[in-house]
N, C-alpha and C positions, 0 to 999 in steps of 0.2 A: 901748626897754628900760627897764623897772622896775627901782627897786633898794631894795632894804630894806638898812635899814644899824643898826647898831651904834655908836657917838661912846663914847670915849674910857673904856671898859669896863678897869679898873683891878683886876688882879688878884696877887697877893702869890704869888713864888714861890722858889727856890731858881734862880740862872741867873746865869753868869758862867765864867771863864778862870782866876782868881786864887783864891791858898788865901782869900783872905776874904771872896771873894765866896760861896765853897765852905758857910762858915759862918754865914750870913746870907739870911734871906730879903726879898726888894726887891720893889718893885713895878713891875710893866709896865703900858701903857698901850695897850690895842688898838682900834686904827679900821678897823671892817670895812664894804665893801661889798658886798650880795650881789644878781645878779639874779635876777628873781623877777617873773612875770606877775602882775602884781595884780588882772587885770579878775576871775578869778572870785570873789578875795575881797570885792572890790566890790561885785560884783553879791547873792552870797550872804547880806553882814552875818555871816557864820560863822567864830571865828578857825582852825575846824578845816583853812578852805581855805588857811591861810595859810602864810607862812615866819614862823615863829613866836620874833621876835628874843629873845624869853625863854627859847626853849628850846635855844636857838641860845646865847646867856650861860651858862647856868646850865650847859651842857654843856664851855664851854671853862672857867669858873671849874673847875668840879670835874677838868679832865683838866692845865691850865695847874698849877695847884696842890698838884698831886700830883710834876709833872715835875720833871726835874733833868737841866737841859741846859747844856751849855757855851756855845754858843751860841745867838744870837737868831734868827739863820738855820734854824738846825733845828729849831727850836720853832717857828715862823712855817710853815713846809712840813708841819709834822703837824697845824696846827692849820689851815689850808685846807685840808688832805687830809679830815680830820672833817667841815668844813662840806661839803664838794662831797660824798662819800660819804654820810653820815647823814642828811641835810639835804635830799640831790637837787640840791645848787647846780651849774648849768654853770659858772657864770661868779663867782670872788669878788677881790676887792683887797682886802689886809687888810697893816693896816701897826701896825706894834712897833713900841712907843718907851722903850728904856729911860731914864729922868727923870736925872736927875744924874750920868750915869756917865763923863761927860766934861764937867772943870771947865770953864766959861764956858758950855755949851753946855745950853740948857733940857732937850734929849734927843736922842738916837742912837737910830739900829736902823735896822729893813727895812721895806722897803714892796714886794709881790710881786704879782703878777698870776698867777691859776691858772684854766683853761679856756678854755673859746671864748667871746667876747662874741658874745650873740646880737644 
């Protein structure tokens, strides 16, 4: 299994429980992995043949950024549900980490598994 991945894709949203989190926009921190046959882009040199981690970013920046979730949990399940759907991904791990939102702790959040590993 191939995996095209994604490190630590940092995008700024509205997301929390508390009124001030409610008032505040924070940064999440996402690490995704996706698989992804790579021989024919391989072989091709074409990045049309590819899973294209750019367009794969720029689609969770623009939908992450817009959201307004309570939790990280449910933000982390629409946003594998995008990749696997728009994307064609069988298989992705894609893990949240909200950065300071638990004193001592560098970061909290999910880390999920969605489809069949091939």
């Amino acid at each position: 299994m191939d995996i095209v991945f994604i490190e630590d894709l940092r995008i700024d949203t509205v997301i929390g429980i508390y009124d001030w989190e409610r008032r505040v926009r924070q940064t999440l921190s996402f690490d995704i992995e996706m698989a992804f046959d790579n021989t024919k882009p391989a072989a091709s040199d074409d990045i049309a043949d590819t899973l294209n981690y750019k367009d794969v970013s720029k689609r969770l920046i623009a939908y992450v950024s817009e959201s307004n979730f309570g939790l990280v949990e449910t933000l982390a399940e629409h946003c594998a549900r995008i990749i696997r759907e728009e994307f064609g991904v069988a298989w992705v791990r894609l893990k949240l980490s909200k950065p300071g939102a638990v004193r001592g702790a560098k970061a909290v959040g999910v880390r999920i598994e969605r489809g069949k590993r091939p």
